[in-house]
C-alpha positions in Angstrom: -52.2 35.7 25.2 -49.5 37.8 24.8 -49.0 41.2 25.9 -47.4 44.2 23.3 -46.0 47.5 24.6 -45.9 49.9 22.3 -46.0 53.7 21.9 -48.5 55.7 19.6 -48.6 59.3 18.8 -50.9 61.0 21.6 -53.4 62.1 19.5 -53.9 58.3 18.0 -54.4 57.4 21.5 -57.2 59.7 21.8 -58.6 58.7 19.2 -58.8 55.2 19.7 -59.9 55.7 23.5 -62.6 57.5 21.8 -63.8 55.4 19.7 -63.6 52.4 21.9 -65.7 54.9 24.1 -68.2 55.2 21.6 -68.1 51.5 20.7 -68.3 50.1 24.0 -65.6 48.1 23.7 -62.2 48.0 26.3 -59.0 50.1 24.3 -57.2 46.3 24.2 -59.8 44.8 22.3 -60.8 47.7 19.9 -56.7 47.7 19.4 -56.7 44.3 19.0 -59.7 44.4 16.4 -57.7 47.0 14.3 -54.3 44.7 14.1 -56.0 41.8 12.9 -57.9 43.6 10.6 -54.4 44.9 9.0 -52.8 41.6 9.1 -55.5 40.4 7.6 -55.2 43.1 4.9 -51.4 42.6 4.4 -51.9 38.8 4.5 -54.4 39.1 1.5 -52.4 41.3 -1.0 -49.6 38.9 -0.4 -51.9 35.6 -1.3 -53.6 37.8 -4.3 -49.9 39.0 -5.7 -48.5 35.5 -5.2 -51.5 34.0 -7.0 -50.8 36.9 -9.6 -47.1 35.3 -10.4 -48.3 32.4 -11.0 -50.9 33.6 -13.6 -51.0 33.9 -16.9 -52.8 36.3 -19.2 -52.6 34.2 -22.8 -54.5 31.5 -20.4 -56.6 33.7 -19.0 -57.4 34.5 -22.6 -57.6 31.2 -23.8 -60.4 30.3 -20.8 -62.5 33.3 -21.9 -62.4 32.2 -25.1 -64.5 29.1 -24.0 -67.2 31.4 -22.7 -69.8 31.1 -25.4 -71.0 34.4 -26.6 -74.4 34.6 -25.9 -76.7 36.9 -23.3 -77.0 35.7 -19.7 -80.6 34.2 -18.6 -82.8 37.1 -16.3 -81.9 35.8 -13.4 -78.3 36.2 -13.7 -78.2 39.5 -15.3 -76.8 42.1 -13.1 -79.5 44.9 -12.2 
């Protein structure tokens, strides 16, 4: 593990001690939680925008266009 030093606004600190008060959880881990939860985040628009680029809408078109037109069976209907 590594350790990260970092310096947050007080009243960001107060409300992450509180939470991880009401969680039950150390201040380490509910921070720790939080960052991989962003990363994660960030790391995802990156993979959807890069899989954007590479798109393209006349294909897109062109698959839909395959779709026959015709109602869904009841069980795959939405509700």
């Amino acid at each position: 593990m590594t350790n990260l030093n970092v310096q947050i606004p007080d009243s960001l600190y107060k409300q992450v001690e509180a939470l991880a008060a009401r969680e039950n959880v150390p201040i380490e881990q509910l921070v720790a939680i939080a960052l991989s939860a962003q990363v994660s985040a960030w790391t995802t628009k990156d993979y959807i925008e890069a899989k954007k680029a590479r798109g393209s809408w006349d294909n897109f078109k062109q698959a839909l266009n395959k779709v026959p037109d015709i109602e869904p069976e009841d069980y795959d209907k939405l509700a």
